[in-house]
C-alpha positions as a Markdown table, in Angstrom:
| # | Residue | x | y | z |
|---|---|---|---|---|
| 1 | Unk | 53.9 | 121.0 | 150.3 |
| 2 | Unk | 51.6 | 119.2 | 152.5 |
| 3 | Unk | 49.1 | 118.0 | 150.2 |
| 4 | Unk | 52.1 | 116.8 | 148.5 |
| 5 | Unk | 53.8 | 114.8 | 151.5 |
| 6 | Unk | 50.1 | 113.3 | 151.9 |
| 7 | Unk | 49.5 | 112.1 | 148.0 |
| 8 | Unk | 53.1 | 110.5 | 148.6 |
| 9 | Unk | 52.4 | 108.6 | 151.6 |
| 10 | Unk | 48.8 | 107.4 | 150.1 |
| 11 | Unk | 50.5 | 106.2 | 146.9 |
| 12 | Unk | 53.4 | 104.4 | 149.0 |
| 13 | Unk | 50.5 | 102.3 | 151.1 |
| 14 | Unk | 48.7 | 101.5 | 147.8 |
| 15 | Unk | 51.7 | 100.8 | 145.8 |
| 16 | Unk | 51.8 | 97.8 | 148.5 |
| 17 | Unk | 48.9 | 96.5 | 147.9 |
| 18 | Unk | 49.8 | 95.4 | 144.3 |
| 19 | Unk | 52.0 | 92.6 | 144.9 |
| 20 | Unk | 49.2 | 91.1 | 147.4 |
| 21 | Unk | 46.6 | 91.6 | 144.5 |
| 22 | Unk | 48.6 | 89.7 | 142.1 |
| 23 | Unk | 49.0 | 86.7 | 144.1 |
| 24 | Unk | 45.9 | 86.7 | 144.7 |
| 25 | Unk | 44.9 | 86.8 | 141.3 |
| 26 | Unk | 47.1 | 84.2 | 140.7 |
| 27 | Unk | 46.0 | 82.0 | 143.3 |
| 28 | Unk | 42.3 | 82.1 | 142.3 |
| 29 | Unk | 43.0 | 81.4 | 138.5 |
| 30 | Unk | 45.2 | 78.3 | 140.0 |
| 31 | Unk | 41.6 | 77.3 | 142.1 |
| 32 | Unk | 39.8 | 77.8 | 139.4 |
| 33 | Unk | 41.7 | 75.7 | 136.7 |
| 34 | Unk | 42.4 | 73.4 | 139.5 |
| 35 | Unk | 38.4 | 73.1 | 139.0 |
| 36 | Unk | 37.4 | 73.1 | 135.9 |
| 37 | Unk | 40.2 | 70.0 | 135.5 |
| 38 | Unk | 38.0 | 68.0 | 138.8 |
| 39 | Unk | 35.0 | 68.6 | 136.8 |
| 40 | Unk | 36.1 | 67.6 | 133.1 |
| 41 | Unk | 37.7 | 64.1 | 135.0 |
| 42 | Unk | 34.6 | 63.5 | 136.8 |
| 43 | Unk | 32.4 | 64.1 | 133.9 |
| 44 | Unk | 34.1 | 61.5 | 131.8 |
| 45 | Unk | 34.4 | 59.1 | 134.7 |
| 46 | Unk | 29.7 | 59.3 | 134.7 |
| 47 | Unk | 30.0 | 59.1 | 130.6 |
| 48 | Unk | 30.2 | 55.7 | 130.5 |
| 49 | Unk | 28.3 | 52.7 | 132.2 |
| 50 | Unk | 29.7 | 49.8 | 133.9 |
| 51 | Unk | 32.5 | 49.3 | 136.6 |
| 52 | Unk | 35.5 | 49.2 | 133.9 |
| 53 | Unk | 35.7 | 53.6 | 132.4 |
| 54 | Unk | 37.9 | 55.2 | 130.3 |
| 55 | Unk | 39.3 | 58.9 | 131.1 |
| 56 | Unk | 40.1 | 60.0 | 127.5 |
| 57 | Unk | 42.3 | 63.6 | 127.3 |
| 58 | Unk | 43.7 | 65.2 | 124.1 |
| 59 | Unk | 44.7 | 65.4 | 121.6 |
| 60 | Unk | 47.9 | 66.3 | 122.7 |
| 61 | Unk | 49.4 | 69.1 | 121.0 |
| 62 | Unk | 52.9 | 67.4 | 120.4 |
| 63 | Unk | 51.4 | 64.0 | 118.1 |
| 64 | Unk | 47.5 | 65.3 | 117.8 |
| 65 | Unk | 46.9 | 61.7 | 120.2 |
| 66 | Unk | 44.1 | 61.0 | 122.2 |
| 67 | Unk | 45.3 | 59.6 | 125.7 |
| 68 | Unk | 42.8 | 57.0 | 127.0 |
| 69 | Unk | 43.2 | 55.9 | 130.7 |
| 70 | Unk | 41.7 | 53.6 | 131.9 |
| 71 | Unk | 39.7 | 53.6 | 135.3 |
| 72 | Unk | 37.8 | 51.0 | 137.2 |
| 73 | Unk | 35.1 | 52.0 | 139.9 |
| 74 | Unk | 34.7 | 48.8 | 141.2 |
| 75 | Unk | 38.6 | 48.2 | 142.6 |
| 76 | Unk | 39.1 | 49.7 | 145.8 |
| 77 | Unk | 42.4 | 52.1 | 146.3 |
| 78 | Unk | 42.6 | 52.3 | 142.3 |
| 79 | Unk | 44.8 | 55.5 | 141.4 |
| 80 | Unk | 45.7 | 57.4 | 138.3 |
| 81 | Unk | 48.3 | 60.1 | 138.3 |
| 82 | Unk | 47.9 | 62.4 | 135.6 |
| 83 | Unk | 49.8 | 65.6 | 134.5 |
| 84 | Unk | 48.2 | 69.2 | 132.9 |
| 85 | Unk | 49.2 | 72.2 | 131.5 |
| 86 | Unk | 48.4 | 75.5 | 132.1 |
| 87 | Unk | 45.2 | 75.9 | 130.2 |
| 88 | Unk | 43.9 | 72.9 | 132.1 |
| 89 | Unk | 44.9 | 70.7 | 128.7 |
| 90 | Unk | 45.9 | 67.1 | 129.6 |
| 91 | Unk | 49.6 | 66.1 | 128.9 |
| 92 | Unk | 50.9 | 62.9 | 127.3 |
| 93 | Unk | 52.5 | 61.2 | 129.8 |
| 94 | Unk | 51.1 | 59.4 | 132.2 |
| 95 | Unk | 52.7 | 59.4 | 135.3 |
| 96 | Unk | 53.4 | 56.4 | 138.0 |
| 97 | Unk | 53.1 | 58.9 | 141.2 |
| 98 | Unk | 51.9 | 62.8 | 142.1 |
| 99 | Unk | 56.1 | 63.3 | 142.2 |
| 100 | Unk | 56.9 | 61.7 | 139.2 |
| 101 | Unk | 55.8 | 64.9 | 136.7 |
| 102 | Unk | 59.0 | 65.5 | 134.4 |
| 103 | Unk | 57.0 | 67.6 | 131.7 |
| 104 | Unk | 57.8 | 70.9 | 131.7 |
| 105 | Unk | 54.8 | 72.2 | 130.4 |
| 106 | Unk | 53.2 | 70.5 | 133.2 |
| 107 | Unk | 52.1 | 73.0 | 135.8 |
| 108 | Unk | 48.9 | 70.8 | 137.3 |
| 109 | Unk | 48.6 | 67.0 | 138.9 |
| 110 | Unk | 46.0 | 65.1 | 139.1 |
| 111 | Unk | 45.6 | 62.2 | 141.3 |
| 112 | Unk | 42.4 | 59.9 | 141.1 |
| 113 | Unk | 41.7 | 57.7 | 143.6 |
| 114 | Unk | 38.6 | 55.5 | 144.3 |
| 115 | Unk | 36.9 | 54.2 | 148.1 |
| 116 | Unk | 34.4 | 51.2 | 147.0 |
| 117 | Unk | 34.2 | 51.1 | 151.0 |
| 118 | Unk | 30.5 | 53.2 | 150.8 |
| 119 | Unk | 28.3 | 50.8 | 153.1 |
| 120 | Unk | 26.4 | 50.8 | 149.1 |
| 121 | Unk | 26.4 | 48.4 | 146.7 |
| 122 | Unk | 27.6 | 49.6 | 143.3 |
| 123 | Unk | 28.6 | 52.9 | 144.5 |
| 124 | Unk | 32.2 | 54.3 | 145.3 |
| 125 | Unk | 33.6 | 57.5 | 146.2 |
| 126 | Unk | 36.0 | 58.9 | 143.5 |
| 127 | Unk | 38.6 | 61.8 | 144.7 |
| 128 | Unk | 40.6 | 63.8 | 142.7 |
| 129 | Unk | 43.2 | 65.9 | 144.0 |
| 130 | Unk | 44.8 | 68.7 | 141.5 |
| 131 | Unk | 48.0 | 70.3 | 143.0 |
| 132 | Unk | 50.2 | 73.2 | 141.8 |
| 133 | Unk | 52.7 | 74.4 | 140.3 |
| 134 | Unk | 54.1 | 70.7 | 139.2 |
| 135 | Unk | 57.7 | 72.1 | 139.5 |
| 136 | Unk | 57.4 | 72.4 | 143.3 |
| 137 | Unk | 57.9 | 69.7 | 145.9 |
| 138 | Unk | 55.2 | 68.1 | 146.8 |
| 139 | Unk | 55.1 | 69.9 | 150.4 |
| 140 | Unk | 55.3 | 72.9 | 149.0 |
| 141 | Unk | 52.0 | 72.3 | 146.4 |
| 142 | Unk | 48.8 | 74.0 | 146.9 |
| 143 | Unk | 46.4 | 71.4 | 146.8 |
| 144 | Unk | 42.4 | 71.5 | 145.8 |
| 145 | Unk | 40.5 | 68.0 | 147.0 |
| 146 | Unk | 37.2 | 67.4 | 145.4 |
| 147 | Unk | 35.3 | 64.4 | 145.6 |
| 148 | Unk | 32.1 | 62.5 | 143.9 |
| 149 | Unk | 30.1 | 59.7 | 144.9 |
| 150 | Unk | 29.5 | 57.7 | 141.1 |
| 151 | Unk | 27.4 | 54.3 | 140.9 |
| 152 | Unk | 28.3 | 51.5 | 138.6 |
């Protein structure tokens, strides 16, 4: 009986440890996509040369088109709002603010802003913030910063 009262009080305190583990399961997939979505912008941003780039996503799975944004390094304060689902896939629509995401397949935000305010010629500091879920409010987002110096 006692062996038994103590398997049932172990089980009890482990049995509350599950809901912790899945959110934070959860919450580091969310990081990680949040991520991989910073690295696949800033890659395209360094693809091509000048101060005028273009941020291609797609195709999108609704009209198999490729969504082309385009991005200058060289104006200071320039910003691009852009929504994704949950595989980190970019969505059609591009949005006019981080609170303007009306997709419901979006789940991640993306805002890109650039600084040409370095103290370096030709160079600017590009930031992209990804926040989720899309559904919340925006106070109520998680929100991953990452940021990238890129010359032009």
């Amino acid at each position: 009986m006692l062996a038994l009262g103590v398997i049932a009080f172990a089980l009890v305190g482990i049995m509350g440890l599950f809901p912790v583990a899945m959110r934070s399961a959860q919450e580091s997939q969310r990081e990680t996509r949040a991520t991989l979505i910073a690295q696949q912008i800033f890659s395209d941003l360094r693809v091509a040369s000048g101060t005028n780039r273009m941020y291609v996503r797609g195709p999108s799975p609704t009209n198999s088109s490729w969504i082309v944004t385009n991005f200058s390094l060289a104006t200071d304060s320039n910003t691009a709002f852009l929504a994704y689902d949950q595989t980190g896939s970019g969505l059609t629509n591009n949005l006019n603010s981080a609170n303007s995401a009306t997709n419901p397949a979006a789940i991640f935000l993306a805002t890109i802003t650039v600084d040409t305010n370095t103290g370096t010629a030709n160079l600017s500091r590009v930031q992209a913030t990804i926040e989720a879920p899309a559904a919340a409010p925006s106070a109520n987002r998680t929100k991953y910063t990452f940021v990238t110096l890129m010359n032009y």
